[in-house]
C-alpha positions in Angstrom: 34.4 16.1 14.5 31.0 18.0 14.6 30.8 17.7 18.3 34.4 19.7 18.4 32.9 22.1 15.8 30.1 23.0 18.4 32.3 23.0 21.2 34.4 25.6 19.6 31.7 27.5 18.7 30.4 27.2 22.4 33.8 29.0 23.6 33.3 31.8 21.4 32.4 35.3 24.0 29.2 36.5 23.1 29.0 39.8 21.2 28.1 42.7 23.1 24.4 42.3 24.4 23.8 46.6 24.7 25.0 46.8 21.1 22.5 44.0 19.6 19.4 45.3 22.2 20.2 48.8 21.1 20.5 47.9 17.3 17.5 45.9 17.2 15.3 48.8 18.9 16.3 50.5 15.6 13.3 48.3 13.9 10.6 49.4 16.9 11.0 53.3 15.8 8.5 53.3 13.0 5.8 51.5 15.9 6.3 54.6 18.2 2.6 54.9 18.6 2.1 51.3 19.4 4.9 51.2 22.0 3.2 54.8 23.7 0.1 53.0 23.7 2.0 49.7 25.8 4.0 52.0 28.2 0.6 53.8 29.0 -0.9 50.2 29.7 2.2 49.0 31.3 2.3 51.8 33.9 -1.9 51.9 34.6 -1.0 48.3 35.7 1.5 48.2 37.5 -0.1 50.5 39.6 -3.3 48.5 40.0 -0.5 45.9 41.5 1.2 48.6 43.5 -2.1 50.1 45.5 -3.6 46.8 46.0 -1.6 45.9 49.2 -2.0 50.0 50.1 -5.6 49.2 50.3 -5.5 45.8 52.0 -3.0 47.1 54.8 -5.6 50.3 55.4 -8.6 47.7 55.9 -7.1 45.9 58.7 -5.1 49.0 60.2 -9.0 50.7 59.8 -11.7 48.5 59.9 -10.0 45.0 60.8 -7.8 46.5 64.0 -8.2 49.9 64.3 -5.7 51.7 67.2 -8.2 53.5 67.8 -10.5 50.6 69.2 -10.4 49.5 73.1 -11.3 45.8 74.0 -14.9 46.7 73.7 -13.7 47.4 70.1 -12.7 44.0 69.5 -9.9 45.8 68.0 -5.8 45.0 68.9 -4.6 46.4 72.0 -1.4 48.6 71.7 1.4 48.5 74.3 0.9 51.5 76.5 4.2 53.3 75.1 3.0 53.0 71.4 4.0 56.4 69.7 0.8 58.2 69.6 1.7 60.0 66.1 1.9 56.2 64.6 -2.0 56.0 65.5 -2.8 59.4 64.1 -0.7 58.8 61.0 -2.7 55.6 60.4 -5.9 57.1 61.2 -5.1 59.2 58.5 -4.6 57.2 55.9 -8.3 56.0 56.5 -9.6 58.7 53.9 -12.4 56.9 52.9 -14.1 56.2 56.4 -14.3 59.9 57.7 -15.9 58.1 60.9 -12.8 55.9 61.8 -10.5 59.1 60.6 -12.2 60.9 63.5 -11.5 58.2 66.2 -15.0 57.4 66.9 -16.7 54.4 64.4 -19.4 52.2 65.1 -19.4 48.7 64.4 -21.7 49.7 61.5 -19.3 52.4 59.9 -16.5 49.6 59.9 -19.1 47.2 57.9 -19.4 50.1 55.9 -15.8 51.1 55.0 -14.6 47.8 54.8 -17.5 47.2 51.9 -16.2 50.1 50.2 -12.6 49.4 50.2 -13.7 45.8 49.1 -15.0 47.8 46.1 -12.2 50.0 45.3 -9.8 46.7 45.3 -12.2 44.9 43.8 -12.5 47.8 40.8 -8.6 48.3 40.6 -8.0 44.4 39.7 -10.5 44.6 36.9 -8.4 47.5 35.7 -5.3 45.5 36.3 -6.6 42.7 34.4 -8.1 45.0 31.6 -4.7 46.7 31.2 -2.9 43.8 31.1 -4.6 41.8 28.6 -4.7 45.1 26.3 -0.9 45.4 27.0 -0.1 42.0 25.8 -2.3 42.2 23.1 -0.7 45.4 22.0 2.7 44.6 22.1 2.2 41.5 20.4 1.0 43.3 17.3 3.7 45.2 17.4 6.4 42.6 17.8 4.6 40.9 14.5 4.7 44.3 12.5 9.1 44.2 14.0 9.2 40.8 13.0 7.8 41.0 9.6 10.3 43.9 8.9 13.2 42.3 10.4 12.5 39.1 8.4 11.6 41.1 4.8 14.9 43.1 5.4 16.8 39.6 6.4 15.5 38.5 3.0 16.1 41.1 0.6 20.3 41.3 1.8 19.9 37.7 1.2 19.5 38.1 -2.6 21.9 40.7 -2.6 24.6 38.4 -1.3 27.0 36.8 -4.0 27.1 33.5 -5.2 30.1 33.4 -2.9 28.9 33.6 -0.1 26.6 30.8 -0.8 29.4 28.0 -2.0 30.4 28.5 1.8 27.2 28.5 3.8 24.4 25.6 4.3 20.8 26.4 3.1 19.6 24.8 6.1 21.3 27.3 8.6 20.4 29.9 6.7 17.3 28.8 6.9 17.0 28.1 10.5 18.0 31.8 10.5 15.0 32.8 8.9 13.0 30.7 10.7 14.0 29.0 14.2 15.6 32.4 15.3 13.3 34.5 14.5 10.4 32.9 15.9 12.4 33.0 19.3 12.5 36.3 19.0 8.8 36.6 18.1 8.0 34.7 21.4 9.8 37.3 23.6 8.6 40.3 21.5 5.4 39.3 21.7 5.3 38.2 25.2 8.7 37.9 27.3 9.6 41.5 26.8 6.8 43.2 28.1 6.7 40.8 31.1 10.3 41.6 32.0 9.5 45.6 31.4 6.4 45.6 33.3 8.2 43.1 36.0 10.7 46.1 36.0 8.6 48.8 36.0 6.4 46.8 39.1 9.8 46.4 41.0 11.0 49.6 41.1 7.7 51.0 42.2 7.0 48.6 44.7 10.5 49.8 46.4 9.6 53.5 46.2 6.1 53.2 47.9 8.1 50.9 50.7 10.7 53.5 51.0 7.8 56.3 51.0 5.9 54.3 53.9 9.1 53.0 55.9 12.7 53.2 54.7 13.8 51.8 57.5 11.5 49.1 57.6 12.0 49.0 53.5 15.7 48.3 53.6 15.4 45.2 56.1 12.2 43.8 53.8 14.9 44.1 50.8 17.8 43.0 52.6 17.4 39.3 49.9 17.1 41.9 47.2 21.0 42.0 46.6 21.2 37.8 46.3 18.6 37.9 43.7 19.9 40.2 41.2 23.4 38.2 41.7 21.9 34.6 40.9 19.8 36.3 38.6 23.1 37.5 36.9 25.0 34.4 36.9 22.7 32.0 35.9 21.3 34.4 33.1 25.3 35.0 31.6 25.7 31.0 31.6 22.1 30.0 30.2 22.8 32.8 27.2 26.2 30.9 26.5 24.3 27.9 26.2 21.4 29.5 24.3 23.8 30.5 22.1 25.0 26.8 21.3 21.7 25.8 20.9 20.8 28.3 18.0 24.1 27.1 16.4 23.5 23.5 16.7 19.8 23.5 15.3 21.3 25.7 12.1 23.4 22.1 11.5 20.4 19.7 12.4 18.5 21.8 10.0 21.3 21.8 7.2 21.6 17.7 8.0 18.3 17.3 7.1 17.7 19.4 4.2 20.7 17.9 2.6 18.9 14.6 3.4 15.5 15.4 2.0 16.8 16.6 -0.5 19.7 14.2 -1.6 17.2 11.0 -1.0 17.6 9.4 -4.5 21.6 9.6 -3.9 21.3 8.0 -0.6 18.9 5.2 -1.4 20.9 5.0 -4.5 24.5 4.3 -2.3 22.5 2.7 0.4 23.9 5.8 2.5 20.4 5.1 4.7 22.3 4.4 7.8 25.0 6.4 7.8 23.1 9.4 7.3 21.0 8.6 9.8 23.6 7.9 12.0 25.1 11.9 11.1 21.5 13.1 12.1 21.7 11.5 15.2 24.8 12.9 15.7 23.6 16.5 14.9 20.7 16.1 17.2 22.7 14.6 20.3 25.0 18.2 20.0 21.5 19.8 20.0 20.2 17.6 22.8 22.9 18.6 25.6 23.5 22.2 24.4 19.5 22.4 25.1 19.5 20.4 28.7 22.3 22.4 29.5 20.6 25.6 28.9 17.3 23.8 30.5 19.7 23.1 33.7 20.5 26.8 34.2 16.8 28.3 33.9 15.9 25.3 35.7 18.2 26.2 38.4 17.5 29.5 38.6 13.7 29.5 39.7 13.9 28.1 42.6 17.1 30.1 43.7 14.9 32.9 43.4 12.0 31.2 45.1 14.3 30.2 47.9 15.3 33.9 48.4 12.1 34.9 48.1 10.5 33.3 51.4 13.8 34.6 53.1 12.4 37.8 52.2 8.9 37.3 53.3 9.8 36.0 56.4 12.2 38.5 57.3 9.4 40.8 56.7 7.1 38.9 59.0 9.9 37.9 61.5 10.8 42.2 62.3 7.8 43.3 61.4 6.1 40.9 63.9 8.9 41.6 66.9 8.6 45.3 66.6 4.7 44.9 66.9 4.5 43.3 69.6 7.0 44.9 71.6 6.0 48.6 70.6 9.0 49.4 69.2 9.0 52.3 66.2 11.0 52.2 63.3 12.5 55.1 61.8 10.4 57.5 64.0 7.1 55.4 63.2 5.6 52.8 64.9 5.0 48.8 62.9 1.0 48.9 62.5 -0.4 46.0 61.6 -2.0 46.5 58.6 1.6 48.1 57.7 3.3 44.2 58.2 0.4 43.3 55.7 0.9 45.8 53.3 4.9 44.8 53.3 4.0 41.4 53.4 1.5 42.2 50.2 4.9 44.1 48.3 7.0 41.0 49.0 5.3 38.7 47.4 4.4 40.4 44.5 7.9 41.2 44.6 9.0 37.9 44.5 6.3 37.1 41.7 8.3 39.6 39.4 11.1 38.4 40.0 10.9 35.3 39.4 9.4 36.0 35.7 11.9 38.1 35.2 14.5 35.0 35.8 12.4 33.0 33.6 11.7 35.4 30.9 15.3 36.6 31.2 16.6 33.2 30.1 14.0 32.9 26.5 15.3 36.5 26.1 19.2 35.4 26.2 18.1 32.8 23.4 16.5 35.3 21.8 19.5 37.6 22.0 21.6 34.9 20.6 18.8 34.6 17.8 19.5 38.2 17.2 23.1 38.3 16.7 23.1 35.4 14.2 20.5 37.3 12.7 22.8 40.3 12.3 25.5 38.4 11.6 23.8 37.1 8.6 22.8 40.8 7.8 26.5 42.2 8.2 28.1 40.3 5.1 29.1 42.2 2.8 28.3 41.1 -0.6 31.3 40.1 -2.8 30.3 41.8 -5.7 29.0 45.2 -5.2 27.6 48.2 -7.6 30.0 51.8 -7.3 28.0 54.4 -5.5 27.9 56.5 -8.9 27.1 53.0 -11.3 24.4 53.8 -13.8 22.0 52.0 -16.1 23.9 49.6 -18.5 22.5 50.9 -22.4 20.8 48.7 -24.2 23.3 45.8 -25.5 24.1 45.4 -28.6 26.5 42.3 -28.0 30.0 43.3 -28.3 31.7 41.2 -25.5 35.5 41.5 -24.8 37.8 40.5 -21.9 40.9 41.9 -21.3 43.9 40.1 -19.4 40.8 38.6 -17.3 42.3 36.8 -14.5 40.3 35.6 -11.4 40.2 33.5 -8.3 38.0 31.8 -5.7 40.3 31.4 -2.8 43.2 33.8 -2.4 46.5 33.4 -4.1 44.8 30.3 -6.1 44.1 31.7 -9.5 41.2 30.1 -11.9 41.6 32.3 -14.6 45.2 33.6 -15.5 45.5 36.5 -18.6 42.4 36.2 -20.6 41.6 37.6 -23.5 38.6 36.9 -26.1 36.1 39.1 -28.4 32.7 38.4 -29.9 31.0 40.8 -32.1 27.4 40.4 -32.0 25.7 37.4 -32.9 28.8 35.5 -33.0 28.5 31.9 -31.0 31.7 31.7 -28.6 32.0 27.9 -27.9 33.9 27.1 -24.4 35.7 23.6 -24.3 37.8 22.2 -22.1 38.5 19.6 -19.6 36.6 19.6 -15.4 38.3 22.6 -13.3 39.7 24.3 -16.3 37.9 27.5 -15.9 34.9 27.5 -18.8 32.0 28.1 -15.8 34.0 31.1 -14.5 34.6 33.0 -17.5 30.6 32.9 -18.2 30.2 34.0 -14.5 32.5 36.9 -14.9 29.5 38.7 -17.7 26.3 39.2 -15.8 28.9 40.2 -12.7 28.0 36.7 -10.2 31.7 37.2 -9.7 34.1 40.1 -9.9 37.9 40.1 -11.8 41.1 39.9 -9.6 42.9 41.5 -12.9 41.6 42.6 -16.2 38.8 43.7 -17.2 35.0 42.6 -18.9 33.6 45.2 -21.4 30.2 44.6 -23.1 29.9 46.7 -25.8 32.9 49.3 -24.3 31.4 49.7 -21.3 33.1 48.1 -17.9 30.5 45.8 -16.1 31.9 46.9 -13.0 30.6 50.8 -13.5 26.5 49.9 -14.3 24.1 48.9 -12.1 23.7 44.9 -11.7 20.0 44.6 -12.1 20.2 46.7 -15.8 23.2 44.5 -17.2 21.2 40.8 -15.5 17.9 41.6 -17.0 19.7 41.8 -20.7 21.5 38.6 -20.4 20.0 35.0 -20.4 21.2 31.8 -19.0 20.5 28.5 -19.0 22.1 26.2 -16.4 22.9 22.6 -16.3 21.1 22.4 -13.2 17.8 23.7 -14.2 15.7 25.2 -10.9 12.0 24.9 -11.5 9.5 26.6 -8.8 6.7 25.2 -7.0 4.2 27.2 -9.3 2.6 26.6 -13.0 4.3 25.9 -15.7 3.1 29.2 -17.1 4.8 31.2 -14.0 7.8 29.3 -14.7 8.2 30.2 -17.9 7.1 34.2 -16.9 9.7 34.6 -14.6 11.8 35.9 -16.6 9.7 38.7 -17.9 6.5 39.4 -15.3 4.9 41.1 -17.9 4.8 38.6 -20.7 1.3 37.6 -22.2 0.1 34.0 -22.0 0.5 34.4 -25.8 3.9 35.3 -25.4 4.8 32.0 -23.1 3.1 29.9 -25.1 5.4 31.6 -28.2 8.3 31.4 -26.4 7.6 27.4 -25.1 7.0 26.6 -29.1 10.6 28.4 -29.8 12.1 25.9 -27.4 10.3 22.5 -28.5 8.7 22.5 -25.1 5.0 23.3 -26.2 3.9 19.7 -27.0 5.1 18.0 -23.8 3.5 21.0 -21.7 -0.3 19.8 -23.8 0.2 16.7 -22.5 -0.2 17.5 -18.6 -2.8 17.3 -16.8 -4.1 21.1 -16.7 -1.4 22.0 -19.5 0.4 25.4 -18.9 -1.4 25.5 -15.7 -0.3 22.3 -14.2 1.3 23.4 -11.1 4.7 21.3 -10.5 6.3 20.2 -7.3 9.4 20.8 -5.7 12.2 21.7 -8.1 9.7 20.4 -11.1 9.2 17.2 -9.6 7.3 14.9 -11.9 9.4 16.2 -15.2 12.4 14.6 -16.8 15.4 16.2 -16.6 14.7 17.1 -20.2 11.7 18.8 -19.5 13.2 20.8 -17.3 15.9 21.8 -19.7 13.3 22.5 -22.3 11.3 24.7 -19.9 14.6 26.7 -18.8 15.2 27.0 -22.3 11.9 28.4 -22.3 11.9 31.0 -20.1 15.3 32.8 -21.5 13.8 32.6 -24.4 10.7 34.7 -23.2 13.1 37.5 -21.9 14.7 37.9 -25.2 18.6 38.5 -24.0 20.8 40.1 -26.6 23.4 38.1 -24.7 22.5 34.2 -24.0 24.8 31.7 -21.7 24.5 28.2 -22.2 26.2 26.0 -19.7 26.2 22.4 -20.7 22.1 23.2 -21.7 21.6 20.4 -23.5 23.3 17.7 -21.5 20.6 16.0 -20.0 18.7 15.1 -23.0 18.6 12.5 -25.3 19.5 13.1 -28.8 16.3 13.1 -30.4 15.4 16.1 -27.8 18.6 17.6 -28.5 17.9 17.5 -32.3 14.5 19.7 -31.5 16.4 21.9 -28.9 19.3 22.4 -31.4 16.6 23.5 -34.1 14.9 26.1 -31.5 18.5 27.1 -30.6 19.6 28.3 -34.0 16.6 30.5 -33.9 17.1 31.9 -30.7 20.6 32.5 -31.3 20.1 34.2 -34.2 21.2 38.0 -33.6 22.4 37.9 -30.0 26.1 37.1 -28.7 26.2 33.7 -27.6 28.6 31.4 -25.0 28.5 27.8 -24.8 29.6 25.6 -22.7 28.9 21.6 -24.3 30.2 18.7 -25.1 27.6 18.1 -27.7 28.9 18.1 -31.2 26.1 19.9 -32.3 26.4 23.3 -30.3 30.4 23.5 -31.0 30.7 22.7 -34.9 28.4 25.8 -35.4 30.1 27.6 -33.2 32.1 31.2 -34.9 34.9 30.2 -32.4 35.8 27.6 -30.1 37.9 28.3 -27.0 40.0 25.6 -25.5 40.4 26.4 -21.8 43.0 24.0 -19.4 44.5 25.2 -16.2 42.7 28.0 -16.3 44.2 29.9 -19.8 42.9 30.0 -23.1 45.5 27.5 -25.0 43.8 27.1 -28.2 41.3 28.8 -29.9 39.6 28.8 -33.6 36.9 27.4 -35.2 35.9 23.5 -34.8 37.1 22.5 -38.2 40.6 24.2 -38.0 40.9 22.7 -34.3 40.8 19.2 -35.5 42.8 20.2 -38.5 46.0 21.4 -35.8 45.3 18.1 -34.2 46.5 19.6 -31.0 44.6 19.5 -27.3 41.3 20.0 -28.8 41.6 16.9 -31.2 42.2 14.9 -28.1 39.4 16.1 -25.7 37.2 15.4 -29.2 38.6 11.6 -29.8 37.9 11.1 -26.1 34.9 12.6 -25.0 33.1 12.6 -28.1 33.4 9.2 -30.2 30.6 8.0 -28.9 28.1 10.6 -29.2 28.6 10.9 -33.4 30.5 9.6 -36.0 31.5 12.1 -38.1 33.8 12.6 -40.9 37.0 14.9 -40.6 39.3 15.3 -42.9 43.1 16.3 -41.1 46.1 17.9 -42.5 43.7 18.5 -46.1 43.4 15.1 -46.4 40.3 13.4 -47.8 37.2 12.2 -45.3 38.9 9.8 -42.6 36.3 8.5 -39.9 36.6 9.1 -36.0 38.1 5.5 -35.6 40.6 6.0 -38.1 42.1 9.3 -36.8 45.3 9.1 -34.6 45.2 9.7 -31.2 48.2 11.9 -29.7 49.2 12.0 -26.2 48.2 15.1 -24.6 50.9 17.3 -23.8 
C-alpha cells in the first residue's frame, strides 16, 4: 500500500520549473547588493579562465614556434603557400614582445617574452582563484540570509494554518519540509547555483572568443555541443522526476519515525516492536530505490558528457592538426599552432563546465523539488481566516450565545446540527454526552480553531467571525486533556501564557492551581527545566501545570476539556478547590465526567448525535430520569456514591436507582 502511494505520487507532472525559479528569486531581492557583489566576482573569473588559453596559444605561436623563425630559428617550418596575412595576424597578437611583433627576436628576447607571459598567466590564475573563493564565499552568505527568510516565513504560515489542516497532515513531513528540503536547497544556494551560473557565464564566453578568433574553425570545435545540451536535457528531466519521489518518500520515513519515537510506550506496551519496524523498513526501501534511481541518472549522465567531451577535443585536434600541416586556411585565416592550442585550451575547459553543470544541474532538480513542496506547504490557505476589515475583540465580559450553530469536518457530514445555548457571565456551562457526540466541537467553535457551516457564535453580541483572532485567543483560556508541556522551566511553562508575568505572579498563579508544592519538590524548583512534552511528570502534574498557566492569563472565558481526567481523586479534590476560585467571575465550559465539575455546574448540556437533547441543571437531569440519568448510572457509579432523590422522593443511593434503556 505505501509503495503504490509513492508510485502515484512518482506519476504526478512536475509543476512548472520557471514559475517556482522565478518565485523563489522573489526572496533574493532584499540581497541585491550581495548578489552585485557575486555577478562582479563571477564575471572577473570567468575571464581569468577565458584569457588563459589566449595567452598560452600566443607563447607558442610567439616564443615556442614563431612563423616568423627559419630552421636556424628552431622554430616550425610553414608550407611555402601559407597565407602570409595568417603570419602577420599572429605576429600581432604578440603585443607584449615588440621584438618578435617586428619579425626579428633573438633567442634572448623569446627567453624574455616567454618569462613575461609566464607572469601574466601566472598573475591571472591567482586572480581567478581569489575571485572564486570570494564568489563562493559571498553567495553562500547570501543563500543563508534566503534561507533563514524562506524558513521564518515557512514558519510563521505554519501557525497561521488551522487545526484542520493538521488532523490531515503528518508532523514528520511537515517537518522534513522544514528541514530535509530546505537544507537541499541551502546546498545549491550556497554552492550549486553559482557553479552552474558561472559554468554558464564561462560557456558562453568561451564560444564568443572562439567565434571572435575563428568561426569557422569555432563551429567544427562545437560541432559535440548540440549532443550535450540534449543528454544534458534528458537525463536532467528524468533525475528531477526521481528527485521529486525522493523528497516525498523521506517526508514518510520521517513521519514513520516520529510516530515511533514518539508512540514507544504504546508499542512496547502491544509488543508492536516488530511490526513497526517492519513499516520503517518498508518506508525506507521506497526511499532507497527512489534515491538509486535518481543516483542512476546523475550517474549516467557524467560520463555521457565526458564521452562527448573527448569527441570534442579530438575533433579539435584531428582538423586543426590536418589543416596545419597541409597549409590550408580556414575561413580566410590560416590554423597556427598556438591557435590548435588555444582551441584545444577552450575545449577542455569547456568540457570542465559542462560537466558541473550536469552534476550540479541534477542537486538543483532536487532542490527544485524541495522548493515546490516548500510552496506547496506555503500555498494552503488557512481554514479559518480574519475579514480584511476584522477589528480588535472588546474586552469580554462573558456573555456567550450560539445561534442555530451547526458545523462539520468533512462535507455533507454534519457534527453539529441547530444549536442553541446562552451563558451570562460567570455561569459554568457543563457539556456531557457520550464519544463523537459533538461536546469538543462546540468548545472549538469560541476561540474560532474552527468556523460554523450555519449559525452563528456571539460573545458578548459581537460575531467571532468579524474580530481579529489573536484579540478574542488571548481572552479565552483552555485547558486540554492532552496537556503539552515545552522543553523549558517550569517557570516558562507556566509564563507562556502571559510573557510579561512576574515570577511572583507564576508562583501566585501555580498556588491557585494546587501545583506550587509538587513544583518545591524538584530538583531546581520552578527552574527545573523538563524534557520532552514534560517528561519526568505525572500526568497529573502536567494537568496541574496547564491549569496553571491559564490561570496566569486570567481569561474572562475558561474551556475545560476533560481537565481533570487524568488525576486521582485526592488531586482532583485540590484542583476542584483551585477551580472554584478560578471560576469565580468568568464564563465557564466543561467538558468531564467527574461528578464534581458537573453538579456545580449552572447548566448541564446533554449532547448525542451532534444536538443538544437535554439540558438543565444536574439535579433536575437525574430528576427527568431521561438520557442524562443513564450516561450518569453508567459512567459514573463507580467514581462516587451519591445520594439522589428521583421523582421528589426521599434519598435513594446510586445502586438502588432504576436503570432505563436508552432511547
Amino acid at each position: 500500500m505505501f509503495g503504490d502511494r509513492m508510485l502515484r505520487q512518482e506519476t504526478l507532472k512536475p509543476k512548472s520549473v520557471g514559475a517556482t525559479l522565478s518565485r523563489f528569486s522573489r526572496y533574493f531581492r532584499p540581497f541585491w547588493l550581495g548578489l552585485t557583489l557575486v555577478a562582479v566576482l563571477m564575471a572577473v573569473n570567468a575571464y581569468t579562465q577565458v584569457i588563459g588559453p589566449v595567452l598560452i596559444g600566443q607563447a607558442v605561436d610567439c616564443f615556442l614556434a614563431p612563423s616568423a623563425f627559419g630552421e636556424e630559428g628552431g622554430g616550425l617550418q610553414l608550407p611555402a603557400d601559407t597565407d602570409l596575412q595568417a603570419e602577420t595576424d599572429s605576429q600581432a597578437n604578440c603585443w607584449y614582445a615588440p621584438e618578435v611583433a617586428m619579425g626579428d627576436p633573438s633567442r634572448n628576447d623569446l627567453l624574455r617574452g616567454l618569462l613575461n607571459i609566464t607572469l601574466i598567466i601566472t598573475a591571472y590564475y591567482l586572480v581567478g582563484s581569489v575571485t572564486g573563493g570570494l564568489m563562493f564565499f559571498s553567495m553562500s552568505r547570501t543563500g543563508h540570509h534566503v534561507l533563514r527568510r524562506l524558513r521564518v516565513r515557512l514558519f510563521n504560515h505554519l501557525h497561521r494554518l488551522s487545526l484542520g489542516f493538521y488532523t490531515r497532515n503528518e508532523t514528520g513531513d511537515l517537518m522534513s519540509r522544514i528541514t530535509n528540503d530546505s537544507d537541499t536547497i541551502q546546498q545549491v544556494v550556497s554552492f550549486a547555483l553559482v557553479q552552474v551560473l558561472s559554468s554558464v557565464l564561462l560557456i558562453l564566453w568561451i564560444v564568443w572568443q572562439m567565434v571572435v578568433m575563428n568561426w569557422a574553425y569555432a563551429l567544427i570545435s562545437l560541432s559535440v555541443v548540440p549532443l550535450m545540451g540534449l543528454a544534458t536535457l534528458w537525463f536532467s528531466n528524468q533525475a528531477r522526476k526521481a528527485f521529486r519521489v525522493t523528497r516525498q518518500s523521506i517526508g514518510d520515513v520521517n513521519a514513520e519515525l516520529e510516530e515511533g519515537i514518539s508512540g514507544v510506550r504504546e508499542v512496547q506496551a502491544f509488543s508492536r516492536e516488530e511490526t513497526n519496524i517492519e513499516q520503517f523498513r518498508q518506508s525506507n526501501a521506497v526511499n532507497r530505490d527512489a534515491n538509486i534511481k535518481a543516483v542512476a541518472y546523475t550517474s549516467a549522465l557524467a560520463p555521457t558528457l565526458e564521452a562527448l567531451g573527448f569527441l570534442g577535443i579530438a575533433v579539435v585536434v584531428g582538423v586543426g592538426g590536418i589543416l596545419l600541416l597541409r597549409g590550408q586556411t580556414l575561413a580566410g585565416s590560416a590554423i597556427s599552432l598556438g591557435l590548435i592550442v588555444t582551441f584545444l585550451g577552450f575545449a577542455q575547459r569547456f568540457n570542465m563546465p559542462i560537466s558541473q553543470i550536469s552534476v550540479m544541474w541534477t542537486n538543483i532538480q532536487s532542490a527544485i523539488a524541495g522548493v515546490e513542496r516548500i510552496f506547496e506547504l506555503m500555498d494552503e490557505v488557512p481554514e479559518v481566516q480574519e475579514k480584511v476589515n476584522a477589528r480588535p475583540m472588546p474586552p469580554i465580559e462573558g456573555n456567550v450565545a450560539l445561534e442555530n450553530v451547526e458545523a462539520e469536518y468533512v462535507p455533507g457530514e454534519p457534527v453539529l446540527k441547530g444549536i442553541n445555548l446562552s451563558a451570562r457571565p460567570g455561569e459554568t456551562v457543563a457539556i456531557v454526552g457520550p464519544t463523537g457526540a459533538g461536546k469538543t466541537t462546540i468548545i472549538n467553535l469560541l476561540p474560532r480553531f474552527w468556523d460554523v457551516t450555519g449559525g452563528t457564535v456571539r460573545i458578548d453580541g459581537v460575531d467571532v467571525r468579524d474580530v481579529q483572532l489573536h484579540s478574542l485567543r488571548e481572552q479565552i483560556g483552555i485547558v486540554l486533556q492532552d496537556t503539552y508541556l515545552f522543553s523549558s522551566s517550569v517557570m516558562d511553562n507556566i509564563r507562556f501564557s502571559r510573557s510579561d508575568a512576574s515570577d511572583e505572579e507564576v508562583i501566585a498563579a501555580a498556588k491557585l492551581a494546587q501545583a506550587h508544592d509538587f513544583i518545591e519538590r524538584l530538583p531546581e524548583g520552578y527552574e527545573t527545566v523538563l524534557g520532552e512534552r514534560g517528561a519526568g511528570l505525572s500526568q497529573g502534574q502536567r494537568q496541574l501545570l496547564a491549569i496553571a498557566r491559564s490561570a496566569l492569563a486570567d481569561p474572562r472565558i475558561l474551556i475545560l476539556d476533560e481537565a481533570t481526567s487524568s488525576v486521582d481523586t485526592r488531586t482532583e479534590q485540590r484542583i476542584q478547590a483551585a477551580l472554584n476560585d478560578l471560576l469565580k467571575g468568568r464564563t465557564s465550559f466543561v467538558i468531564a465526567h467527574r461528578l464534581s465539575t458537573i453538579r456545580s455546574a449552572d447548566q448541564v448540556l446533554v449532547l448525542h448525535d451532534g444536538e443538544i437533547i437535554e439540558r438543565g441543571t444536574h439535579e433536575e437531569l437525574l430528576a427527568r430520569q431521561g438520557f442524562y440519568y443513564e450516561l450518569y448510572m453508567n459512567q459514573f457509579r463507580r467514581q462516587e456514591d451519591l445520594p439522589v432523590q428521583p421523582n421528589g422522593s426521599g434519598p435513594t443511593s446510586v445502586e438502588t436507582l432504576p436503570a432505563r434503556p436508552v432511547s
